[in-house]
C-alpha positions in Angstrom: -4.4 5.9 -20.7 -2.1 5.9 -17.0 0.8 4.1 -18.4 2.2 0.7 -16.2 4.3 2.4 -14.0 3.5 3.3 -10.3 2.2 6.6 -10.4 1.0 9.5 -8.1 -0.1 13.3 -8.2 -3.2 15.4 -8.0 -5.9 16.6 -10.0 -8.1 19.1 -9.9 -11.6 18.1 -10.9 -14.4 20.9 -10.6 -12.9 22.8 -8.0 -11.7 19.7 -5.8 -7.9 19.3 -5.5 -8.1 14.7 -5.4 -4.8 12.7 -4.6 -4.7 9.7 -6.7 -2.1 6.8 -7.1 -1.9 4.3 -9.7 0.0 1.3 -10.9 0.0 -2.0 -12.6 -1.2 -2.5 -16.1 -4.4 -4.1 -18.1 -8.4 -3.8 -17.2 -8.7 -0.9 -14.7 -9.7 -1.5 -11.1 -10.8 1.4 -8.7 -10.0 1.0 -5.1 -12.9 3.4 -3.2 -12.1 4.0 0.7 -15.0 3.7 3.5 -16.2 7.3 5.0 -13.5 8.7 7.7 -11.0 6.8 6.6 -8.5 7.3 3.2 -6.5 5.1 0.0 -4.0 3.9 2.9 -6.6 1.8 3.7 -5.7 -0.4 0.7 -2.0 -0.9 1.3 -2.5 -4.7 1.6 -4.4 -4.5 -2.2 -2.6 -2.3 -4.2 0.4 -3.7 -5.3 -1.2 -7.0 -5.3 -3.9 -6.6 -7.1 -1.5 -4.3 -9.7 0.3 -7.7 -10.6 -2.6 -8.2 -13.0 -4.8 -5.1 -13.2 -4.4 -1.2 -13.9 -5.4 -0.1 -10.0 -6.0 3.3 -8.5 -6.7 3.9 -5.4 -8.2 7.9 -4.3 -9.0 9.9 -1.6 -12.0 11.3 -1.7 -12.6 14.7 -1.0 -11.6 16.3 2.5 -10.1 12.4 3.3 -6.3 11.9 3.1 -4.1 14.6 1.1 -7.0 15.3 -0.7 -8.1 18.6 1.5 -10.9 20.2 1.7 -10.3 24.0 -0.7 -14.6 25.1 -0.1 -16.4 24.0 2.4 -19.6 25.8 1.2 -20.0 23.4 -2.3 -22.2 20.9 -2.6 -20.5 17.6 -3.1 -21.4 14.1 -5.6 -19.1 11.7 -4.5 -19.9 9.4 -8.0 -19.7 11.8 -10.1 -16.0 12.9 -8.5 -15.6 9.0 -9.4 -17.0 10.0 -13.1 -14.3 13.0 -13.4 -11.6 11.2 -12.1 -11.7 8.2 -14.8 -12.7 11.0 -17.6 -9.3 12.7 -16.5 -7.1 10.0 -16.7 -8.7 9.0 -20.4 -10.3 5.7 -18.2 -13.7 4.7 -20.1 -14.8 1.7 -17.9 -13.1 0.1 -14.8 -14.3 -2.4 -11.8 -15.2 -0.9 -9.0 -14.1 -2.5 -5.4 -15.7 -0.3 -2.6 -15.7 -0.8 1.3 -18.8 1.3 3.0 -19.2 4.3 1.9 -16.8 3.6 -0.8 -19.3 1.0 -1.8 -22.2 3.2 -1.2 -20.6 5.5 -4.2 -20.2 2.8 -6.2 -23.4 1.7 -6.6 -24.7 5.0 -6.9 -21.8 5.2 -10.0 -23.2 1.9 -11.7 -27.0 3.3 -11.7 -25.8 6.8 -12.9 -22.9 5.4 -15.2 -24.2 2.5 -16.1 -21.5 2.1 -19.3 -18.7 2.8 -17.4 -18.8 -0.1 -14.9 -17.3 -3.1 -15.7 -17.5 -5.1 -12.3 -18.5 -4.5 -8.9 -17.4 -5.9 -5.5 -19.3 -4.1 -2.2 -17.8 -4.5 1.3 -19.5 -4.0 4.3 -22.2 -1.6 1.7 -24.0 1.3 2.5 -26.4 2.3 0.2 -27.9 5.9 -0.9 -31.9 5.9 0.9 -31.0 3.2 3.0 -32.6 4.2 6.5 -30.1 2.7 9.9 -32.3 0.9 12.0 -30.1 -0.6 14.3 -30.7 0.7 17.6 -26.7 -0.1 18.8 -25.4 1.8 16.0 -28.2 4.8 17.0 -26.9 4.6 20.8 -23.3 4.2 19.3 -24.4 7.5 16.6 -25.2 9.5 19.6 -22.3 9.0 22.1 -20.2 10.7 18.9 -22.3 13.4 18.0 -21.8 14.5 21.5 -18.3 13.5 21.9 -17.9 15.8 18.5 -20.0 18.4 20.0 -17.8 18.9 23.3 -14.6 19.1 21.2 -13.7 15.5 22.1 -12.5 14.6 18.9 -10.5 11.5 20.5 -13.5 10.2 22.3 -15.5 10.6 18.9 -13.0 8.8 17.0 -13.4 5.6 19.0 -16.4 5.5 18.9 -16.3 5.6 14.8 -13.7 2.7 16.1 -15.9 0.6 18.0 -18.8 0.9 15.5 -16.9 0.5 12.5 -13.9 -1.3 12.9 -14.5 -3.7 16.3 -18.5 -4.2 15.3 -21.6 -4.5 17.9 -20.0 -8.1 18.9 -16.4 -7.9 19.9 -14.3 -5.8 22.2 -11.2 -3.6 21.1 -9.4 -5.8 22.8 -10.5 -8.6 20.0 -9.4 -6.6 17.3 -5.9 -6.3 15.9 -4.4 -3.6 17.4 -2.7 -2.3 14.0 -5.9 -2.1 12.1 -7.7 0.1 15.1 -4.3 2.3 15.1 -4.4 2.7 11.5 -8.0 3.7 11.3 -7.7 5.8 14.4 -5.0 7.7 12.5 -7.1 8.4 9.0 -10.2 9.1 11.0 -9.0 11.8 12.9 -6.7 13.3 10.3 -10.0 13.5 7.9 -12.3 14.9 10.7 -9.6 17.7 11.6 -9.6 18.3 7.7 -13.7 19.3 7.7 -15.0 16.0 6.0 -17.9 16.3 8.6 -18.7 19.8 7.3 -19.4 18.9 3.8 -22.7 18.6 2.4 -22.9 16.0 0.0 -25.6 14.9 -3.0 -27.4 11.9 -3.0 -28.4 9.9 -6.2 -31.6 10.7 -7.1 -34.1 8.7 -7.2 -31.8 6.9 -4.5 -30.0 3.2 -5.0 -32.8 1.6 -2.7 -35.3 1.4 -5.4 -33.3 1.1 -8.4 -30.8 -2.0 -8.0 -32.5 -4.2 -10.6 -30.9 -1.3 -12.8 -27.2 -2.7 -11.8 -26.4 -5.4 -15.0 -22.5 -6.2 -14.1 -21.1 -8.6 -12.3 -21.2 -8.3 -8.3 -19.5 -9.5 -5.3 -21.1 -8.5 -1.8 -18.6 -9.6 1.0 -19.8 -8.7 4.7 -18.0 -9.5 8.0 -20.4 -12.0 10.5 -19.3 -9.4 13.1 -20.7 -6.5 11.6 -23.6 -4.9 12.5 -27.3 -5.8 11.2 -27.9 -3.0 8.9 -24.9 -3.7 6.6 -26.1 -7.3 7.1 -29.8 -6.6 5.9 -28.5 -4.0 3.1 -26.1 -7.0 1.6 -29.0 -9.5 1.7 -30.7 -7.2 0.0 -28.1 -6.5 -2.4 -28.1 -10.1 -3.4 -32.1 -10.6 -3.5 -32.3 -7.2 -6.4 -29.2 -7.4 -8.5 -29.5 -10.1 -10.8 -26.9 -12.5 -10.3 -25.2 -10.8 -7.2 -23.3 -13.1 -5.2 -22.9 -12.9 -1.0 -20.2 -13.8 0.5 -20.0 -13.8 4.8 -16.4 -13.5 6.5 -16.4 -15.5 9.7 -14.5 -13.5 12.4 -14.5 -10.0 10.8 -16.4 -6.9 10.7 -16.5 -3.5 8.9 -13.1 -3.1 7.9 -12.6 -6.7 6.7 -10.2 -6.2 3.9 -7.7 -4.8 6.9 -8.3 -7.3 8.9 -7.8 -10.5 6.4 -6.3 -8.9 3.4 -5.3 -12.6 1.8 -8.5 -13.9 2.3 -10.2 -10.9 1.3 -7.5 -10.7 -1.8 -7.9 -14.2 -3.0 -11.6 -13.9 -2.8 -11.5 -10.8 -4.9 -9.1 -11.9 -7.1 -10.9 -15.1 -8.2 -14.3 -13.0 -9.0 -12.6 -10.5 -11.0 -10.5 -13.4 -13.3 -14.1 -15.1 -13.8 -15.8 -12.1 -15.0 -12.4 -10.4 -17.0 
């Protein structure tokens, strides 16, 4: 097992060079960052959530200092989750995941059913979960293009408007350091290739296979945020047996940045209930 001690390096897991940093002591918890963004995103959780738990925090691959060595693989975000505890001698751990950080989890808990312990999904996506939202379509397509004309600035606020200030505020609503912070990760993993890789799906998707998710599970979603992470939390709650939803008032995607001691104490208490 990762000792106590604060703890950082890299490892290289089936071809994939993945920073990690650990600390803390006792039942593991696993720190998963939304897509675009990086483990900095969990500044305000780390060391507080290592007072009573064995955290790490990753970045997945092409995201953070965890840079992309072949563009041309094929790439399973869970089972990179799956390697990464097997390296570090890890059998089980909670998973807390924001996005597509929670996406992966989920996907882990079907596929890896033994090795999850808890679960807590902010602002989820979810594998075979079709967008609908027609803002988020309009906001889709103003970045595609933006990426397309080598306006990587322009695309990166968009990813900021969509998934940091939400369908119902204005940047100018948002704190200014939480914008700047996910502007910086964002573009640093585009200019790293992360939208080059072609990543695998769990098959048969998460959709149609939540009742398989047994553990414990915290959904927490941001009133701000836009109606498909709303409608994939309610649904969330209605298939996983005992699931529990919990709405932020005044927040949207990137909640845990924007309220980190709510969003910490609220964590905290679901993870001492179920320990």
């Amino acid at each position: 097992m990762v000792d106590g001690r604060s703890n950082h390096g890299f490892v290289e897991l089936a071809g994939e060079r993945i920073f990690y940093e650990t600390a803390g002591k006792g039942e593991v918890v696993v720190l998963m960052h939304g897509g675009l963004l990086d483990s900095r995103m969990w500044d305000e959780q780390f060391q507080f959530f290592a007072q009573h738990y064995q955290v790490i925090r990753y970045d997945s691959y092409g995201a953070g200092k965890s840079t992309i060595i072949s563009a041309n693989k094929l790439y399973t975000p869970y089972q990179e989750l799956a390697d990464l505890l097997t390296h570090l001698d890890i059998q089980h751990a909670s998973l807390v995941g924001l996005s597509g950080g929670a996406r992966f989890a989920i996907d882990m808990a079907i596929a890896y059913p033994e090795r999850v312990q808890q679960l807590v999904l902010v602002s989820p996506g979810m594998s075979g979960y079709q967008f609908v939202d027609t803002w988020t379509h309009e906001r889709g397509a103003i970045f595609e293009e933006a990426m397309t004309k080598g306006d990587v600035a322009g695309a990166v606020e968009q990813f900021l408007i969509m998934w940091t200030d939400g369908p119902y505020r204005s940047p100018e609503q948002v704190k200014s350091s939480v914008r700047e912070r996910n502007r910086e990760m964002a573009t640093q993993a585009i200019a790293q290739g992360i939208l080059e890789l072609e990543w695998r799906e769990l098959e048969p998707p998460a959709i149609g296979r939540l009742t398989e998710i047994r553990v414990p599970t915290l959904i927490i979603v941001g009133n701000q945020d836009t109606a498909d992470i709303h409608a994939i939390g309610e649904l969330l709650r209605k298939e996983v047996s005992g699931a529990e939803l919990v709405k932020l008032p005044n927040v949207a995607h990137t909640l845990s940045m924007e309220v980190p001691g709510t969003f910490n104490d609220l964590v905290s208490q679901f993870l001492q209930r179920n320990v």
